[in-house]
C-alpha positions as CSV (number, residue, x, y, z in Angstrom):
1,X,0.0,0.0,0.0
2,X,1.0,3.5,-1.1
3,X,2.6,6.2,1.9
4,X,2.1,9.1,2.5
5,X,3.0,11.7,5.2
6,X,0.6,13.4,7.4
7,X,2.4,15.3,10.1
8,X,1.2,15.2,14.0
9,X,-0.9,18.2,14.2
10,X,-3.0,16.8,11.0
11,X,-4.3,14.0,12.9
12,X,-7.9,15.7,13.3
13,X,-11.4,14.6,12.5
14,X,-11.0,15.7,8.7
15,X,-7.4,14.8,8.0
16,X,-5.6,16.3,4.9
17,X,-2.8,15.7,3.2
18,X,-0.5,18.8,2.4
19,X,-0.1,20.2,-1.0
20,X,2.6,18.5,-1.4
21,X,2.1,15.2,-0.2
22,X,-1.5,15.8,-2.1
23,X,0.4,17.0,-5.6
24,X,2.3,13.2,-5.5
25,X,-0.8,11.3,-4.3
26,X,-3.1,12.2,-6.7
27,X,-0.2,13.3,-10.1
28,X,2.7,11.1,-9.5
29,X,0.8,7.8,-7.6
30,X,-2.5,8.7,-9.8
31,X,-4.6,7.9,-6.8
32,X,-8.1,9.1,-6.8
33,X,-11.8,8.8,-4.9
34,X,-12.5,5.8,-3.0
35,X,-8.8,4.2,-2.8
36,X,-6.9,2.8,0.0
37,X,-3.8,4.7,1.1
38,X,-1.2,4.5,4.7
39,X,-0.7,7.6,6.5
40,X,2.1,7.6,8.9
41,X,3.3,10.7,11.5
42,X,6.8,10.4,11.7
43,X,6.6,10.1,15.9
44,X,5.4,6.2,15.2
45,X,1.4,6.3,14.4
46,X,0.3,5.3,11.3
47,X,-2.9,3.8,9.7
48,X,-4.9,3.1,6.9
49,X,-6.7,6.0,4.8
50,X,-9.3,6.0,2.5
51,X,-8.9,9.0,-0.1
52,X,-13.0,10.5,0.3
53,X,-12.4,14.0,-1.7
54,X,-10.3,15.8,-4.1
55,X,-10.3,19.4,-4.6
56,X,-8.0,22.5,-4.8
57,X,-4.9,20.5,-4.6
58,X,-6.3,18.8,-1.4
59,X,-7.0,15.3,-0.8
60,X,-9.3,14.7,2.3
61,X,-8.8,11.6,3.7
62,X,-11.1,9.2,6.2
63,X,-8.7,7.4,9.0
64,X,-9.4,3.4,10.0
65,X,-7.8,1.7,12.7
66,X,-4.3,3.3,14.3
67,X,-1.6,1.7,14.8
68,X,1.3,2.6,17.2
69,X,5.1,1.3,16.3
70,X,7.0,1.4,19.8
71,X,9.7,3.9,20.5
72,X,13.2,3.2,19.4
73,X,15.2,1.5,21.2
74,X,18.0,2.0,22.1
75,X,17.8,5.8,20.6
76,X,20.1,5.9,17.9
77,X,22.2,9.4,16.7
78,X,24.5,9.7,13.8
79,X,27.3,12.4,13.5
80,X,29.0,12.2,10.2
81,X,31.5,14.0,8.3
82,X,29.8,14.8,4.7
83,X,31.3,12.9,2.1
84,X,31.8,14.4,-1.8
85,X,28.9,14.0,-4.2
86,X,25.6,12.9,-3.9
87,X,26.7,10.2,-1.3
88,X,25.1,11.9,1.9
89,X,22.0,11.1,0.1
90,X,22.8,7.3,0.1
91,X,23.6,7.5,3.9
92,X,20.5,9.0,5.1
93,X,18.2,7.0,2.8
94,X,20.1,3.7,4.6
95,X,20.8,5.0,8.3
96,X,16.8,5.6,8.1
97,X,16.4,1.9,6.7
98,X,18.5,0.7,9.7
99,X,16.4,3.0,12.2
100,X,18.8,5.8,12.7
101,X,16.8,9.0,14.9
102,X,18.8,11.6,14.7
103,X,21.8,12.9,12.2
104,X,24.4,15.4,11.8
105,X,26.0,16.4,9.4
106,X,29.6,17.4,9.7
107,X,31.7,19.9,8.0
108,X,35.0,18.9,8.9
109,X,38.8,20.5,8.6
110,X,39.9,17.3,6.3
111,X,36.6,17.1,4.6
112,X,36.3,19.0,1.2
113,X,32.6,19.8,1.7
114,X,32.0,23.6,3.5
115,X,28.5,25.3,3.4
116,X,27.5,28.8,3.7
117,X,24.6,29.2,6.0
118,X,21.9,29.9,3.2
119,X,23.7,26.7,1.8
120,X,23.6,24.5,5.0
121,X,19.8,25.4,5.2
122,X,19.0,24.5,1.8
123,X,21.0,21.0,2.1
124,X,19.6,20.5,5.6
125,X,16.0,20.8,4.0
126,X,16.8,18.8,0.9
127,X,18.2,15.7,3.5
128,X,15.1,15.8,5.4
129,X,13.3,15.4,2.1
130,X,15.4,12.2,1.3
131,X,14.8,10.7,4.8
132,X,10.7,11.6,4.5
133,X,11.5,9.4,1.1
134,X,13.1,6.7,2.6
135,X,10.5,6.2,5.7
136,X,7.5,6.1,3.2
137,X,9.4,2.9,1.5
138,X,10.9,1.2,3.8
139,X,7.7,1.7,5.8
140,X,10.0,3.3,8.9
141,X,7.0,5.0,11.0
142,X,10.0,7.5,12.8
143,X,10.8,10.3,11.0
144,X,14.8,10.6,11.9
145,X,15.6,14.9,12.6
146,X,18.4,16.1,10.2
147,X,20.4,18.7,11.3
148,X,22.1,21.6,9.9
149,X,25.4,21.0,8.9
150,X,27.4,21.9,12.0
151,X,31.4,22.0,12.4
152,X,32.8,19.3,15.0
153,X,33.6,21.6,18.1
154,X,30.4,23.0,17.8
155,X,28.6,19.7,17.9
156,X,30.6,18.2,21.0
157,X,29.7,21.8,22.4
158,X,26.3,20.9,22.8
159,X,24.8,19.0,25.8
160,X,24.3,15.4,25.7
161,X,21.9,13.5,28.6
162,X,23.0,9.7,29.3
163,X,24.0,7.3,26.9
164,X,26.6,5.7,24.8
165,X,28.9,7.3,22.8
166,X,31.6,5.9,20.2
167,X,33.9,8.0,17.6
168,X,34.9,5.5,14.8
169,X,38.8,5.7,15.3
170,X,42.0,4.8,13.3
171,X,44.2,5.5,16.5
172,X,46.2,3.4,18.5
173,X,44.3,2.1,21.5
174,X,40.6,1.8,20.2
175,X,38.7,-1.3,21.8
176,X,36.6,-3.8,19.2
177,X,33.1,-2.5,18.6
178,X,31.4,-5.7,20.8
179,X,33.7,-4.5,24.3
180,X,31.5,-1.7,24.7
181,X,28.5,-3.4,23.4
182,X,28.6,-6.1,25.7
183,X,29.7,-3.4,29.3
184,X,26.4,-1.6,28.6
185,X,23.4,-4.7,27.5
186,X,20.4,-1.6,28.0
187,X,21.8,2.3,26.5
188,X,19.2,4.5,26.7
189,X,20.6,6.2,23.2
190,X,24.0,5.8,21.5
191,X,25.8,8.4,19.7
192,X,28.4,7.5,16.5
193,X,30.8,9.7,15.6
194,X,32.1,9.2,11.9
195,X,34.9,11.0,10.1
196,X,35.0,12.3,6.4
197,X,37.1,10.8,3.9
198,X,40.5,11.2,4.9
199,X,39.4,11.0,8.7
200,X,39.2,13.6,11.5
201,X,42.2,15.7,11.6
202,X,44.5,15.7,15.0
203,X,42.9,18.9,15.9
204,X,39.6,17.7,15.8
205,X,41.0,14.2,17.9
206,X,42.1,16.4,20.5
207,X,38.5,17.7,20.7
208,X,37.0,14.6,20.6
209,X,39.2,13.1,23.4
210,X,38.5,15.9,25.6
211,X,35.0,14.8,24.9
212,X,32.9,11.8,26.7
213,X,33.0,9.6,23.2
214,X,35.1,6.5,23.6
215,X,37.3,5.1,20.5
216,X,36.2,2.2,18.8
217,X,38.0,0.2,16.4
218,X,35.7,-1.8,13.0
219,X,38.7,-4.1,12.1
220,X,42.2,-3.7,10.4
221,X,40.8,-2.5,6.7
222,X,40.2,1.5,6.3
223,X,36.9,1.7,5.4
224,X,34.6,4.4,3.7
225,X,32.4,6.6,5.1
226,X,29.3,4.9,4.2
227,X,30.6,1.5,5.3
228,X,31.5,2.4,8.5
229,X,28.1,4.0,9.3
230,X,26.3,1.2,8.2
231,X,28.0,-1.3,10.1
232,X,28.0,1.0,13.2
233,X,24.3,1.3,12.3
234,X,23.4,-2.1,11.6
235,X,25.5,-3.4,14.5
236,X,23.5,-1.7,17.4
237,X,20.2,-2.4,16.0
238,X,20.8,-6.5,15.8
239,X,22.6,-6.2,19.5
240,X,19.7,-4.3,21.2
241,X,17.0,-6.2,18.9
């Protein structure tokens, strides 16, 4: 069954879909009158929808049964440094397959990605786009936050409750990914912190190992950026399954 989002405070007694949402159910999909549709919130509800009007680039909808997906657990947040290209787009349409809830992007000093801040708004919007597409078809009912691409002191600056927290580390003295997996069997949340291509610099190490985020090895081979966040990812959500 066809997706669609219809935010929180739509969820009234004569739901509607936004223009948007309304412009690729009823052009793109080529639903109409009388079909059967999902409608999920992003914060876990969805449920099925019967499309009952269309006018004025609206489509009015009629709600059945809700259904409630349970929070994420553990809680799951995803620094990252951005990569060249399109490929942030690939990592945000997986890390929201493999239940990521939260991600930053990073513009780091090795990293060959920088953003003005009318730039970092318009690429912050355009990832939350690409997450909203990925949750509709991989039928992830929690809408991950993306946000703004942020500089590496500035995101250890920011307060952090309880919880886990692991850099992905090419330097001496980081302990396999399962030690810290198995001296914690219930985080609340973890936190991964992945470098750009080319890796943090020592700069931004120093920062980080002022910080509360323990070093963590993923094996002998240097991997990419995408392929260490998904196997950080993927790795949490089978432990804590």
């Amino acid at each position: 069954m066809d997706r669609f989002f219809l935010p929180p405070s739509d969820w009234t007694d004569a739901p509607c879909l936004s223009e948007a949402e309304s412009h690729h159910c009823t052009r793109v999909m080529r639903k109409s009158v009388g079909d059967q549709i999902e409608v999920f919130d992003g914060r876990g509800r969805s449920a099925p929808a019967e499309i009952i009007s269309e006018k004025r680039r609206q489509v009015s909808l009629a709600l059945g049964d809700l259904h409630r997906t349970p929070d994420p657990s553990p809680e799951l947040e995803l620094a990252v440094g951005i990569p060249k290209g399109k490929l942030m787009d690939l990592i945000i349409q997986k890390a929201v397959e493999l239940g990521v809830n939260r991600m930053i992007p990073l513009m780091t000093a090795q990293g060959t990605v920088q953003f003005s801040e009318h730039d970092a708004q318009k690429k912050t919007e355009k990832w939350q786009r690409v997450a909203l597409e990925a949750c509709k078809q991989c039928r992830q009912n929690w809408l991950p936050e993306i946000g703004e691409p942020t500089t590496v002191q500035s995101y250890l600056e920011q307060d952090r409750d309880e919880g886990m927290n692991l850099v992905a580390a090419l330097t001496e003295g980081a302990k396999p990914l399962r030690d810290y997996y198995h001296s914690d069997s219930n985080p609340s949340k973890i936190r991964f912190l992945v470098g750009p291509e080319g890796d943090f610099s020592s700069e931004e190490y120093s920062l980080i190992e002022c910080s509360d985020f323990q070093s963590v090895s993923l094996g002998d081979l240097v991997l990419r950026v995408e392929t260490a966040v998904f196997l950080l990812l993927g790795s949490a959500r089978v432990q804590y399954a």
